[in-house]
C-alpha positions as CSV (number, residue, x, y, z in Angstrom):
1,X,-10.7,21.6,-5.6
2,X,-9.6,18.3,-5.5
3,X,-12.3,15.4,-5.7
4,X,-12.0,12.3,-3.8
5,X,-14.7,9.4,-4.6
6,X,-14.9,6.7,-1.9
7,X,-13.5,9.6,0.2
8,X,-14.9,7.9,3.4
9,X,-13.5,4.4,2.4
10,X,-10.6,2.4,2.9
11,X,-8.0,4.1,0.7
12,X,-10.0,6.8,-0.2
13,X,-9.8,8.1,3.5
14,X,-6.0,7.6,3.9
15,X,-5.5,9.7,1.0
16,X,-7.6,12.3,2.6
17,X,-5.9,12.1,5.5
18,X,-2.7,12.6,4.0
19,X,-3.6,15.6,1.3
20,X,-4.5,17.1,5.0
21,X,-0.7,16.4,6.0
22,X,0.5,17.7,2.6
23,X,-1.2,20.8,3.6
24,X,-4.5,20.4,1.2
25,X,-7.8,20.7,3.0
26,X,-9.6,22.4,-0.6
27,X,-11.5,18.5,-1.2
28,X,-14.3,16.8,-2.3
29,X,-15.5,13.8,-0.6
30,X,-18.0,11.5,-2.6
31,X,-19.2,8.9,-1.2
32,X,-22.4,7.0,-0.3
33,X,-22.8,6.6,3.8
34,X,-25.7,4.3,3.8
35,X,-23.5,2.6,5.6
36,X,-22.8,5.8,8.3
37,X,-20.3,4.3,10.2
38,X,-17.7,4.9,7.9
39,X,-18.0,8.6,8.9
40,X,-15.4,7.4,11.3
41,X,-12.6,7.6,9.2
42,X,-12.9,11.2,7.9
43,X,-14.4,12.8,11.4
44,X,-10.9,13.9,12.3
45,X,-10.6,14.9,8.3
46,X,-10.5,19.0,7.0
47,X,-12.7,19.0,4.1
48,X,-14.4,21.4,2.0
49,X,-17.3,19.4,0.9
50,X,-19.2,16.3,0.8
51,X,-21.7,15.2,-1.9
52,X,-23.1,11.9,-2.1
53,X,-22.7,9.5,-5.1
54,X,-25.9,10.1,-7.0
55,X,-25.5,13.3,-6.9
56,X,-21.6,13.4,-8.1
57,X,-23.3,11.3,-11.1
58,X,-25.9,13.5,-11.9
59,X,-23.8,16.3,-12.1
60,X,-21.1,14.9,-13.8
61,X,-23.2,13.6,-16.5
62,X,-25.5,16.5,-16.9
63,X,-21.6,17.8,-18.1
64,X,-22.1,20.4,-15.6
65,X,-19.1,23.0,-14.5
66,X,-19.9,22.7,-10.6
67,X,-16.6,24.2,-9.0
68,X,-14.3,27.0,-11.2
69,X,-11.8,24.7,-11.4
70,X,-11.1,21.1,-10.2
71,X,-7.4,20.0,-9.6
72,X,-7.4,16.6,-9.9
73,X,-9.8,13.8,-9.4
74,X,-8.8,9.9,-7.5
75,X,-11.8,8.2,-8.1
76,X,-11.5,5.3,-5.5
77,X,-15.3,4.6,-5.7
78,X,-16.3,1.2,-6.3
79,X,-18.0,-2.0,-5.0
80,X,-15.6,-4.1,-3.7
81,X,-16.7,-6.8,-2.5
82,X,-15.1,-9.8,-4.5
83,X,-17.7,-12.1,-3.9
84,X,-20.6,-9.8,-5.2
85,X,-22.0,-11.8,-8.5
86,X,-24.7,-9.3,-9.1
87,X,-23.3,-8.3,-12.3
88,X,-25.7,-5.5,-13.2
89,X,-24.9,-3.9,-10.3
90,X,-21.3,-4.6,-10.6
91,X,-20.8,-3.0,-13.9
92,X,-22.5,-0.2,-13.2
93,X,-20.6,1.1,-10.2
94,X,-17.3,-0.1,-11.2
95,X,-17.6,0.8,-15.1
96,X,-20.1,2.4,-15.9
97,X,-19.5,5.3,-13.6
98,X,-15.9,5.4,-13.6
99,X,-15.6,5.6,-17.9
100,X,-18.1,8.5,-17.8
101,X,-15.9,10.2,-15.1
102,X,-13.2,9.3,-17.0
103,X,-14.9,11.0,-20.1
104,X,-15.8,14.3,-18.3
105,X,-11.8,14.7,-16.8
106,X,-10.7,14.1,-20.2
107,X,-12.8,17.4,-22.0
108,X,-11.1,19.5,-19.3
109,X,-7.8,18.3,-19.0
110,X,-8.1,17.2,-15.6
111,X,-5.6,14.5,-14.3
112,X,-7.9,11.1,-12.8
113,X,-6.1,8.3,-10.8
114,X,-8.6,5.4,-10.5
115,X,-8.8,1.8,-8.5
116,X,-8.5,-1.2,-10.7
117,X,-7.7,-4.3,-9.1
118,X,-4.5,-7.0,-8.9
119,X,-7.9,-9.4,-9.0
120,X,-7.6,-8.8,-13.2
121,X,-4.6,-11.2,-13.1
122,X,-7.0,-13.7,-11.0
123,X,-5.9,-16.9,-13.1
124,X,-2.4,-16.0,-14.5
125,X,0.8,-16.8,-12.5
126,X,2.0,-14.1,-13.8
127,X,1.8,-9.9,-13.1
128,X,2.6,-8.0,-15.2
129,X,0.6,-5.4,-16.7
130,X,0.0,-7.5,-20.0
131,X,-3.4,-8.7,-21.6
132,X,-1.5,-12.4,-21.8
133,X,-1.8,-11.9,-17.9
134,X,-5.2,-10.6,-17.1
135,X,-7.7,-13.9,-16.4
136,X,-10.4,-12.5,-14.4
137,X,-11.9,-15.7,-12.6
138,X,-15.4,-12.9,-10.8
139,X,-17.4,-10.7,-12.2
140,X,-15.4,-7.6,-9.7
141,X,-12.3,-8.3,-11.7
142,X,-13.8,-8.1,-14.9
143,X,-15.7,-5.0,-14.4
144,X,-12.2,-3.5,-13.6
145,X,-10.7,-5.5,-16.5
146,X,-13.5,-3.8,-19.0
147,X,-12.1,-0.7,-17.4
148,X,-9.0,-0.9,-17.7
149,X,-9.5,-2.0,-21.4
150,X,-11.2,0.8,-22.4
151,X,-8.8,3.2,-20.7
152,X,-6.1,1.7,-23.0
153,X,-8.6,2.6,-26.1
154,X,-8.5,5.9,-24.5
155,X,-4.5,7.0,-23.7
156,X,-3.7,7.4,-27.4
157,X,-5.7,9.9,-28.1
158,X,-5.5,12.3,-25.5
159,X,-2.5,13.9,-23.4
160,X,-5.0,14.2,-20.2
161,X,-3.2,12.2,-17.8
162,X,-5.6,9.1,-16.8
163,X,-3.6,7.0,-14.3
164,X,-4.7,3.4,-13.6
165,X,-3.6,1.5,-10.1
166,X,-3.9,-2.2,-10.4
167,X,-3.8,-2.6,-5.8
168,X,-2.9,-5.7,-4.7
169,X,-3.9,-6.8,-0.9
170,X,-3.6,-3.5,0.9
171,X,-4.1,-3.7,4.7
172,X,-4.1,-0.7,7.4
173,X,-5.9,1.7,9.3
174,X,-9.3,3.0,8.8
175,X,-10.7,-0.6,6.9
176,X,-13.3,-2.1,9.7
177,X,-16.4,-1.4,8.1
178,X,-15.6,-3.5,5.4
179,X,-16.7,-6.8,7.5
180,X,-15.5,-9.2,6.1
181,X,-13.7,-7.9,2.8
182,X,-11.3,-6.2,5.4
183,X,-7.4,-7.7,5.2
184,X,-6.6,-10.9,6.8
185,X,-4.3,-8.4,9.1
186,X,-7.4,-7.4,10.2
187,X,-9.2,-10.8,11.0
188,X,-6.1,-12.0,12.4
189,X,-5.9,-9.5,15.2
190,X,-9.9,-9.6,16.0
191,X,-9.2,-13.3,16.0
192,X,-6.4,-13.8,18.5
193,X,-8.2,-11.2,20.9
194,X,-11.3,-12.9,21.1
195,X,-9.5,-16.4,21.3
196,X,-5.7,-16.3,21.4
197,X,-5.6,-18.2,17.6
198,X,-5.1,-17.6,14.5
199,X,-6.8,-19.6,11.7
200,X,-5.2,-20.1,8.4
201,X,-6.1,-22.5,5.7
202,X,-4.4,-25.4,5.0
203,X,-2.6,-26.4,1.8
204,X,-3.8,-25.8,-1.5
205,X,-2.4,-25.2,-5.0
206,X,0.9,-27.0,-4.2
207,X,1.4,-24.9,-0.7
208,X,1.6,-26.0,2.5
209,X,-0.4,-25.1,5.1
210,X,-0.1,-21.0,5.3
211,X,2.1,-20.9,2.7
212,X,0.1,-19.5,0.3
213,X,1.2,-16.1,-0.8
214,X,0.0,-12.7,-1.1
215,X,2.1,-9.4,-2.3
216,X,0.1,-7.5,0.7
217,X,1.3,-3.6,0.7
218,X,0.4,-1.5,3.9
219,X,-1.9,1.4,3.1
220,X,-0.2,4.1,3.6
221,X,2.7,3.1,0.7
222,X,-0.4,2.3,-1.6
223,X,-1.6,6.0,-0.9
224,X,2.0,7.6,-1.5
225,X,2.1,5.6,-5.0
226,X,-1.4,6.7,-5.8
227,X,-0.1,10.5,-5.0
228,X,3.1,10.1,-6.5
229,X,1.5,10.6,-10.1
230,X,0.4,14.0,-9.0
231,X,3.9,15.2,-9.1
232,X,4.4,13.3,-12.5
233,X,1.7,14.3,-14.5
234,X,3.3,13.2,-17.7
235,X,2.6,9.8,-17.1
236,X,-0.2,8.0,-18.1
237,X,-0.9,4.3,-18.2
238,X,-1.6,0.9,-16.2
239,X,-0.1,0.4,-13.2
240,X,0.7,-2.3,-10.8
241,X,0.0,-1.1,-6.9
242,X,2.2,-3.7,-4.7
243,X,5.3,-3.9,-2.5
244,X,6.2,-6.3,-5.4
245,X,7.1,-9.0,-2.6
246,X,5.5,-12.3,-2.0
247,X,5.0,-13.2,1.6
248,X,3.2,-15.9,3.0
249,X,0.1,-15.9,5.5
250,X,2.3,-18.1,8.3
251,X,4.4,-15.0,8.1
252,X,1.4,-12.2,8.3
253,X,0.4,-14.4,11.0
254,X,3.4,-14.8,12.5
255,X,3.7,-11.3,13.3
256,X,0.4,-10.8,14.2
257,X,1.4,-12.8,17.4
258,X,4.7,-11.2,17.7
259,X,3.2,-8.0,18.2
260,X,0.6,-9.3,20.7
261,X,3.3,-11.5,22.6
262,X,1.1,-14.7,22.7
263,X,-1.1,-16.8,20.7
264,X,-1.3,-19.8,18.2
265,X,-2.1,-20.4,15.0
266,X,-4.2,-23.1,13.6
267,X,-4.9,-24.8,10.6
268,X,-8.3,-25.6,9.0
269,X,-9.7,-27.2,6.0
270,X,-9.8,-25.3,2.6
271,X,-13.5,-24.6,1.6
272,X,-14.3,-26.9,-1.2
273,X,-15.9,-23.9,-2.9
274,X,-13.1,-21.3,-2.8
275,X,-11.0,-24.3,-4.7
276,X,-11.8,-23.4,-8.4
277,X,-11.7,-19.4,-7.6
278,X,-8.7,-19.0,-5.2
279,X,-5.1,-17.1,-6.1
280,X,-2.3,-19.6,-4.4
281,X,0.4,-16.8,-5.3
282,X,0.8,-13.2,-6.5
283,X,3.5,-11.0,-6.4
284,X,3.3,-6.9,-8.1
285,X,5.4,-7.2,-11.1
286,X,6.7,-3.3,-10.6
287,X,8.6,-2.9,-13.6
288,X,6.5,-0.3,-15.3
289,X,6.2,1.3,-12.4
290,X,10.0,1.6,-12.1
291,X,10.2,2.4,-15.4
292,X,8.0,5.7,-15.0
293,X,10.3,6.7,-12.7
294,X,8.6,5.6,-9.3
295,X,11.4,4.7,-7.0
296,X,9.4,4.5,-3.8
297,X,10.1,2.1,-1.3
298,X,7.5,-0.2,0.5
299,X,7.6,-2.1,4.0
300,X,7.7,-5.3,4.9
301,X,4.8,-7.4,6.5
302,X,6.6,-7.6,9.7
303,X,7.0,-3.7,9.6
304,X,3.6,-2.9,7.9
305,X,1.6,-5.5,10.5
306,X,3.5,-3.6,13.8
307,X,2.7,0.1,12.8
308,X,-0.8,-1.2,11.6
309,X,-1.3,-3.0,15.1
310,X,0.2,0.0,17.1
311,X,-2.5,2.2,15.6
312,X,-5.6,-0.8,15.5
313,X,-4.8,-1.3,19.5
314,X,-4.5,2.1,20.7
């Protein structure tokens, strides 16, 4: 059995979709549908099960042995919304519940790839995976920071692999229900059908206008990276999730309307109150990841925007 939390989520549903192509249909799905249109993106899924998320706690905390024997867990579960200050609530989902998961797959030696967040490094300039680095400026990115802190309390004393992935701004298929926490890909395209432009903000933290700069990695290299680890269960650790390239939103945007064959892009006024809590630049430092021995390669905005917009526009 192989457990997938946020199974009916962005990346969680990718990933399900391609253990499917890998030939894997023996999984898990937790997830909480109180939103039921994300049933969507698993519909066309093969699954074994689906349990939602109060249950999955309750039974993993009761320390209960529910299936003879689990493979592996990726526990993409979590509230994402970055601009969520209910802090409570925050560190329950995103803590909380992951370090006690986290505690069960470590008694039985079962290998757990989680989310954490690129959002950790959220007033650094730089990204690498190094406390020096991680400046959380919301309470999201410090209940993944308090995460990933106790995870690296955790690694020297056990040889269970726990494998960390710090994603930076993924973008790709199966990400509409998440509104307006969906990528600027996303908004872009819903933007120039409904009115042929494109609105980007204008400069801020020494950018020009749309020059500001995101590492953005397509989803489907983000879910390859995640799986990689299964093959290399050796490694353990705190990883970086990016294409480890910098490209601007003028250039997102710019293929947005190169795909669609028309539009324009306009500029508009930085809110006042994203000033103080807004990252100008980041870029996935992937050394570490290298360094484990992940050599995968990851596409371009230009590439990643086309295959995304093929499949968006069908």
């Amino acid at each position: 059995m192989i457990i997938v939390t946020g199974g009916a989520g962005f990346i969680g549903s990718n990933l399900v979709h391609e253990l499917n192509n890998q030939g894997h249909d023996n999984i898990l799905v937790v997830d909480d549908l109180s939103d039921g249109r994300k049933f969507e993106n698993i519909a066309a899924a093969t699954i074994a099960d689906y349990m939602d998320v109060d249950e999955f706690r309750s039974w993993f905390n009761a320390d209960r042995d529910l299936f003879a024997k689990i493979e592996r867990v990726y526990h993409l579960g979590a509230c994402s919304t970055t601009t969520e200050w209910n802090g409570r609530m925050m560190l329950d989902l995103n803590y909380a519940y992951a370090r006690d998961l986290i505690r069960y797959c470590v008694k039985r030696a079962i290998p757990i790839v989680y989310a954490s967040s690129a959002a950790i490094y959220g007033g650094s300039s730089a990204f690498a995976e190094h406390t020096t680095n991680e400046k959380p400026i919301n309470v999201y990115a410090y209940s993944k920071l308090l995460l990933d802190s106790y995870v690296r309390r955790l690694l020297p004393t056990t040889t269970s692999q726990i494998i960390g992935l710090r994603y930076f701004n993924v973008y790709g298929p199966r990400e509409r229900h998440k509104g307006s926490m969906a990528s600027v890909a996303y908004h872009f395209n819903q933007q120039l059908l409904s009115s042929d432009t494109v609105r980007l903000f204008d400069g801020s933290g020494g950018f020009a206008a749309g020059e500001q700069c995101r590492d953005f990695i397509y989803v489907d290299d983000a879910v390859h990276t995640t799986l990689w680890f299964d093959g290399n269960q050796q490694v353990s650790g705190i990883f970086n999730c990016g294409s480890g390239r910098a490209e601007s939103f003028n250039q997102l945007a710019a293929a947005v309307l190169q795909w669609h064959g028309r539009g324009t892009i306009e500029y508009i006024p930085f809110p006042d109150d994203l000033l103080a809590a807004y990252q100008s630049f980041t870029e996935a430092d992937l050394g570490a990841l290298r360094a484990a021995g992940c050599q995968l390669e990851y596409r371009s905005v230009s590439d990643g925007v086309h295959r995304y917009l093929d499949w968006l526009n069908a």
